[in-house]
Backbone bond lengths (Angstrom), bond angles and torsions (degrees), N, CA, C in turn:
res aa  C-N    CA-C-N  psi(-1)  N-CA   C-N-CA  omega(-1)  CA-C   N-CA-C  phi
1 X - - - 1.448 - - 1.527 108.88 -
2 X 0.991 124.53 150.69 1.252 137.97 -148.90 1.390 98.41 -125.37
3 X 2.050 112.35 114.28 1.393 108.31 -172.22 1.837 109.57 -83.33
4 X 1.103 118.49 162.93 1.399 126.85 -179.01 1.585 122.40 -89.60
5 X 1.235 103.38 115.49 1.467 112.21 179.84 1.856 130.57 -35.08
6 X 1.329 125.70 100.23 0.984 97.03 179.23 1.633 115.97 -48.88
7 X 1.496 97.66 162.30 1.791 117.03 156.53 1.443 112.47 -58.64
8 X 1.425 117.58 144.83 1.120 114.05 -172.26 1.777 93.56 -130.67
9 X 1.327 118.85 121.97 1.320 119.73 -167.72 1.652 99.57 -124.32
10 X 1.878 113.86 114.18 1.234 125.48 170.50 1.362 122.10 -95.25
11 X 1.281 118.65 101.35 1.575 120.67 176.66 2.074 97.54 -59.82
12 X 1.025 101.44 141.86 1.824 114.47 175.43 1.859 105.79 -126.59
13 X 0.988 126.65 101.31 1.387 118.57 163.63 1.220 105.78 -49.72
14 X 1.713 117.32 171.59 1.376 138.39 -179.10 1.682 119.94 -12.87
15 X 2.126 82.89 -78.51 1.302 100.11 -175.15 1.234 132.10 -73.38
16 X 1.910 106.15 -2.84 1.636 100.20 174.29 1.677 110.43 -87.13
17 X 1.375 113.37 -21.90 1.099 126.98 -175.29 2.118 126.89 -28.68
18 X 1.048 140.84 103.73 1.420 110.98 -161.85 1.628 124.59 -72.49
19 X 1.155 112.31 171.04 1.522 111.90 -148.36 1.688 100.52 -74.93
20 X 1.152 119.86 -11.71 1.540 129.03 174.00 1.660 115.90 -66.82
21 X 1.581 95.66 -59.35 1.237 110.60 159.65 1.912 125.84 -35.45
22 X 1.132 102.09 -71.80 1.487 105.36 -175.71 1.616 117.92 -70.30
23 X 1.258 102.42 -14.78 1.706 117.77 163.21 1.307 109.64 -56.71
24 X 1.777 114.87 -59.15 1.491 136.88 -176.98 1.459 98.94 -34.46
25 X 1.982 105.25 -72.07 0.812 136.46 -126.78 1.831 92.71 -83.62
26 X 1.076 108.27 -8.53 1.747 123.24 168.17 1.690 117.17 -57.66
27 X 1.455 75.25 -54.20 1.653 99.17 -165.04 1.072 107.91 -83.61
28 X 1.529 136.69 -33.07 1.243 132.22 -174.56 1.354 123.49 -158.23
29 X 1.435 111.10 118.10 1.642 113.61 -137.88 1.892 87.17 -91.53
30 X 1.255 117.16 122.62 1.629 123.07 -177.19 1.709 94.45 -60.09
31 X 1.655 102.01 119.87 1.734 91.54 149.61 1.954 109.23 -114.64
32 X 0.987 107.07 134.82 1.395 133.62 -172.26 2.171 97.97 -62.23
33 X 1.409 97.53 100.24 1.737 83.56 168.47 1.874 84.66 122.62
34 X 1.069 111.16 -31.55 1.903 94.44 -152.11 1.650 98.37 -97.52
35 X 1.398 135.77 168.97 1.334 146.68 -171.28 1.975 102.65 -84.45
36 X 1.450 87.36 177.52 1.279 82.66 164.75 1.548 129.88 -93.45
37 X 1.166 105.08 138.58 1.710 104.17 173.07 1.317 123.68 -93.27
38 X 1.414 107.25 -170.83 1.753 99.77 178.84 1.479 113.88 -69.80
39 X 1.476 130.23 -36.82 1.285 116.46 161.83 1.214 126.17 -21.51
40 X 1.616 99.64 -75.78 1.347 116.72 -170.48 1.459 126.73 -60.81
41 X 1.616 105.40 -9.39 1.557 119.03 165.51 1.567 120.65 -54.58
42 X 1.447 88.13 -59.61 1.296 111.16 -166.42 1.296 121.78 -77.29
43 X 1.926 107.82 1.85 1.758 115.55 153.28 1.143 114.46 -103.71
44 X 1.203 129.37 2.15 1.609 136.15 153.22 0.790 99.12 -14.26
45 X 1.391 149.14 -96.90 1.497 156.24 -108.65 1.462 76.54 -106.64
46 X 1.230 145.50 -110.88 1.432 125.96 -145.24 1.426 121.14 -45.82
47 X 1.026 100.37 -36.56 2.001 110.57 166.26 1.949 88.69 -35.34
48 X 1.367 121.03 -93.19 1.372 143.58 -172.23 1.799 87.03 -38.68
49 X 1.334 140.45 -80.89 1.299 115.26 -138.63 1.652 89.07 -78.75
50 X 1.069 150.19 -13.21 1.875 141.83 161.14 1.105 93.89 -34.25
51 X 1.549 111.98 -63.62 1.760 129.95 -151.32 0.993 95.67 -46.60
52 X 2.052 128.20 -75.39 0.841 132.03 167.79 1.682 127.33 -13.00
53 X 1.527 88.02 -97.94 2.124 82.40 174.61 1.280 129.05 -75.78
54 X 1.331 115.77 32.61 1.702 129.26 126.56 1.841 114.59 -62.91
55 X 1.398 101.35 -70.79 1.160 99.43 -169.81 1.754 129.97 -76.69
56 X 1.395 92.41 12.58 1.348 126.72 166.76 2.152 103.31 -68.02
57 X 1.175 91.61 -42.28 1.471 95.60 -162.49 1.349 104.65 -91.81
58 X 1.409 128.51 -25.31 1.044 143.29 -170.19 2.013 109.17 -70.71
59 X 1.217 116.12 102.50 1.523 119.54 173.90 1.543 112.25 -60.11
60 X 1.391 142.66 -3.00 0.785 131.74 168.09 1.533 126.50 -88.34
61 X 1.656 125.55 6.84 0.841 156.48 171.40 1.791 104.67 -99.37
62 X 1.070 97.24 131.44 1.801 109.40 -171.10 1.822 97.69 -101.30
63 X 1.118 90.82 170.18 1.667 124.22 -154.32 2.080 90.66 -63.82
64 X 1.474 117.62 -52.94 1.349 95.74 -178.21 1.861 99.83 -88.67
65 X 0.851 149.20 -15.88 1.455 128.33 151.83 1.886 115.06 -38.76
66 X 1.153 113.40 -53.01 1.522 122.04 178.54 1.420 108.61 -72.70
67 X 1.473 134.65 -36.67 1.387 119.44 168.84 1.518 119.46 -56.59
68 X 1.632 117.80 -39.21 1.190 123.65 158.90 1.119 129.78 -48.17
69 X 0.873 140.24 -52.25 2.106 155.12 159.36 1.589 93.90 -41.63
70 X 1.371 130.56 -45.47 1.437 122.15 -149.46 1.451 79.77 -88.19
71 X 1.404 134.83 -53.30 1.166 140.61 -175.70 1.534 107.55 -19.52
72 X 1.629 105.18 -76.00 1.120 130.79 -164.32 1.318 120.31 -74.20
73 X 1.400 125.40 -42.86 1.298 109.85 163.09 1.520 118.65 -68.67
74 X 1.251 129.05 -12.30 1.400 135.73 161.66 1.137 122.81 -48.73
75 X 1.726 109.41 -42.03 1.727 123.14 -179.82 1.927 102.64 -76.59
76 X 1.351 101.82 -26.44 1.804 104.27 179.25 1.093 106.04 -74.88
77 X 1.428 121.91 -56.41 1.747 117.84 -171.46 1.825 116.08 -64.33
78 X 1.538 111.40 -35.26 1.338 128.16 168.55 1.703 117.69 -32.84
79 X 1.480 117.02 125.37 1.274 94.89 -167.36 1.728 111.18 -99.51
80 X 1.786 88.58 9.82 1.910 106.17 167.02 1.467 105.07 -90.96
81 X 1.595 115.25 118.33 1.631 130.96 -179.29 1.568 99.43 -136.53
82 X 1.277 100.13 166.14 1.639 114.06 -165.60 2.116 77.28 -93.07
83 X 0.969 128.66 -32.18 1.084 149.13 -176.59 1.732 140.19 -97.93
84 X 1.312 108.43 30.92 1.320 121.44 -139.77 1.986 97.36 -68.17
85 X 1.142 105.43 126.66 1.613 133.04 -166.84 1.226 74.83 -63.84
86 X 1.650 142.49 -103.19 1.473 136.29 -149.34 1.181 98.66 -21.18
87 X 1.300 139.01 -60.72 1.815 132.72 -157.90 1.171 111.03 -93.51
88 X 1.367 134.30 -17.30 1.547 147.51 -153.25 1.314 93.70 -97.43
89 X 1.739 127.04 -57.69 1.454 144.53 -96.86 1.573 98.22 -1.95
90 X 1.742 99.31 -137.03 1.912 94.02 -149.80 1.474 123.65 -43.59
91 X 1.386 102.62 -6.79 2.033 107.21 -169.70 1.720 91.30 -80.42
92 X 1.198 120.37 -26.28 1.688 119.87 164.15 0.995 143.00 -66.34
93 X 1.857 109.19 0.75 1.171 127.93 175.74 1.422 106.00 -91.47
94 X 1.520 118.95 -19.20 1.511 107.96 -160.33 1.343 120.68 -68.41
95 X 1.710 110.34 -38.89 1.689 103.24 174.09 1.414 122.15 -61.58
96 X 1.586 114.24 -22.48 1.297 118.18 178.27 1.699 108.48 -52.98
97 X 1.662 103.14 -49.38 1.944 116.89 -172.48 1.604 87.96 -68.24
98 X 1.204 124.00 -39.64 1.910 118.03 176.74 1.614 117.92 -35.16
99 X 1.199 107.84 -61.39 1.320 126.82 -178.72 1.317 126.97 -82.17
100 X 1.586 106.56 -19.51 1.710 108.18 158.81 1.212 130.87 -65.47
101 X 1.560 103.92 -42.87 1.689 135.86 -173.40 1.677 90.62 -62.18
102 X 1.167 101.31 -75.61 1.361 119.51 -165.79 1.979 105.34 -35.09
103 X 1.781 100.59 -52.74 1.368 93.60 -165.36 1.526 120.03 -90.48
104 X 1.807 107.58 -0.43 1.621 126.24 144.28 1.244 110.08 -49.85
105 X 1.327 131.19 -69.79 0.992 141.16 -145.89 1.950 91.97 -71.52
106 X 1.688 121.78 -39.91 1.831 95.94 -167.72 1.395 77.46 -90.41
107 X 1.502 150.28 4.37 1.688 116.81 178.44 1.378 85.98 -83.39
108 X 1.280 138.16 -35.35 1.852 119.79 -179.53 1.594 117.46 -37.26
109 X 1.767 107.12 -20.35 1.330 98.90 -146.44 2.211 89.55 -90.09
110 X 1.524 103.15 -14.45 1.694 124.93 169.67 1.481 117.02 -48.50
111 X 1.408 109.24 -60.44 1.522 123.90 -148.04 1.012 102.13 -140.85
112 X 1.437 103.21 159.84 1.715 108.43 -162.58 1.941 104.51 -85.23
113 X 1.011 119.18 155.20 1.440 133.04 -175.33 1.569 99.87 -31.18
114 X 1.270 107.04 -74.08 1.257 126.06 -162.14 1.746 115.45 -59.70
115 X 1.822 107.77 -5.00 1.606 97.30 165.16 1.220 102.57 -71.47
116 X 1.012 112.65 -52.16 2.096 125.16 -170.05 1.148 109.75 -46.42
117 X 0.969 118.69 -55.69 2.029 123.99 163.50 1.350 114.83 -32.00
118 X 1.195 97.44 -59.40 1.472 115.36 176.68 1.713 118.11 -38.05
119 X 1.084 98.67 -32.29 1.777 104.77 -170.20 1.385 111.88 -127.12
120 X 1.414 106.78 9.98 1.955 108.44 167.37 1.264 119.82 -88.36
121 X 1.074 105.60 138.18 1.681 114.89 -178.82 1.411 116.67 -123.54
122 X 1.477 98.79 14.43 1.411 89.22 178.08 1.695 106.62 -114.41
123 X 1.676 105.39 177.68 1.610 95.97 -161.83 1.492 113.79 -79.32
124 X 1.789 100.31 163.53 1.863 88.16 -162.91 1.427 111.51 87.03
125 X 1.696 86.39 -179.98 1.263 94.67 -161.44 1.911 98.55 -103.53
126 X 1.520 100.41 138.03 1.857 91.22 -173.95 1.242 102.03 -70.11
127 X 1.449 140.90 -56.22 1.492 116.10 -178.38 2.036 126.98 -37.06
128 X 1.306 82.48 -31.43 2.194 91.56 -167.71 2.244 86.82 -87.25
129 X 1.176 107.52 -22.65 1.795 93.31 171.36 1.934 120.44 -87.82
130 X 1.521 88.98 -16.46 1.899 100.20 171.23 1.689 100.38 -76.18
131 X 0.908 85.26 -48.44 1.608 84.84 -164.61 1.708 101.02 -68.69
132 X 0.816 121.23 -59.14 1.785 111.04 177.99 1.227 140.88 -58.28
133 X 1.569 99.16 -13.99 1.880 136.05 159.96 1.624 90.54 -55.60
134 X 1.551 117.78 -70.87 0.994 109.62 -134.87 1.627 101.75 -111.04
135 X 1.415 119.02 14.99 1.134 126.14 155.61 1.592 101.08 -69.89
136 X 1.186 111.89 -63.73 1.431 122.04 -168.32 1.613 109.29 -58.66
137 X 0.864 124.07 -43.40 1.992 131.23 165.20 1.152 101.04 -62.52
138 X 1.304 141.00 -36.55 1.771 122.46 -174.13 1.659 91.55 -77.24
139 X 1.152 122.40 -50.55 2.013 141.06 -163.35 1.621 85.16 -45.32
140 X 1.177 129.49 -52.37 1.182 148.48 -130.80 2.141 109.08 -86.92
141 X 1.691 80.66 -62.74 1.293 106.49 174.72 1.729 115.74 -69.87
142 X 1.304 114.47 -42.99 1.772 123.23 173.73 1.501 101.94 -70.52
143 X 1.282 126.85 -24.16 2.138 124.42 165.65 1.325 101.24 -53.23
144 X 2.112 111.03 -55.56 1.310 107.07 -145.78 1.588 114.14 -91.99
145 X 1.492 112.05 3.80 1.048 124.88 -168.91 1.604 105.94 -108.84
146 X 1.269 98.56 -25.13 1.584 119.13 179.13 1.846 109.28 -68.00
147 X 1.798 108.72 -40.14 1.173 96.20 175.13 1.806 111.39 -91.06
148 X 1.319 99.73 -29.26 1.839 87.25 175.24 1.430 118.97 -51.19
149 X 1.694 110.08 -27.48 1.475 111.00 -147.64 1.542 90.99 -133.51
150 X 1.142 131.78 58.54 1.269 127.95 168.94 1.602 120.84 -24.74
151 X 1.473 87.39 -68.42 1.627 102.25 -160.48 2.076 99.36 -54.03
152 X 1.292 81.72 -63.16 1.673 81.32 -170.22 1.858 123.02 -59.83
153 X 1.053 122.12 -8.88 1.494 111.21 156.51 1.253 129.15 -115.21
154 X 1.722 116.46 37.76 1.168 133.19 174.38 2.200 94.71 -72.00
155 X 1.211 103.63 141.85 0.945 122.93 -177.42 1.990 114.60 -90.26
């Protein structure tokens, strides 16, 4: 049996801090214990594509975990969306958070929990913000598919 790694927790003063981080950390001061708010909604998606090309860089992540990330931040930076933000504004962001969540959620299925941790900067815990992304995008997607497509997701 195979013992379990401790956590390894790095305090960073100011200036080691990365420049994403202290951007975040501008906009929205972390309190330790409380849910997310609307702030913190609305850095979701950059929270998730950081995550992403973090774990882009990260070697402990294998070759189809990283095709996925390239995938997906490809579909974010792309200025072709099922959802295009110029015409949408923020309702044009959502397929972008669709496809982040979504392609967090199969690199979880790559690497162990605790790389992904490793490279979140947003508040909370990143596994309990993947998972509620993409609870809410499946909830979302089975409504809208439910009314196009009656017949076929009758239960």
């Amino acid at each position: 049996m195979k013992k379990a790694e401790p956590k390894v927790t790095i305090e960073m003063d100011r200036g080691e801090r990365r420049i994403y981080d202290r951007l975040r950390a501008g906009i929205v001061a972390r309190r330790p214990g409380r849910r997310s708010g609307a702030r913190d909604l609305l850095l979701l998606l950059p929270d998730f594509t950081v995550l992403l090309l973090r774990l882009l860089r990260d070697e402990r992540v294998p070759a189809g975990g990283k095709a996925i990330a390239v995938l997906s931040v490809g579909y974010v930076l792309s200025p072709l969306d099922i959802l295009p933000a110029f015409i949408f504004g923020p309702i044009g962001l959502l397929d972008d958070l669709f496809v982040v969540a979504a392609a967090l959620s199969r690199i979880l299925n790559y690497v162990h929990p605790d790389v992904v941790r490793s490279h979140w900067s947003g508040q909370g815990d990143a596994l309990d913000a993947i998972q509620r992304a993409t609870e809410w995008s499946e909830t979302q997607l089975r409504s809208l598919l439910g009314r196009a497509f009656p017949s076929l997701l009758r239960r």
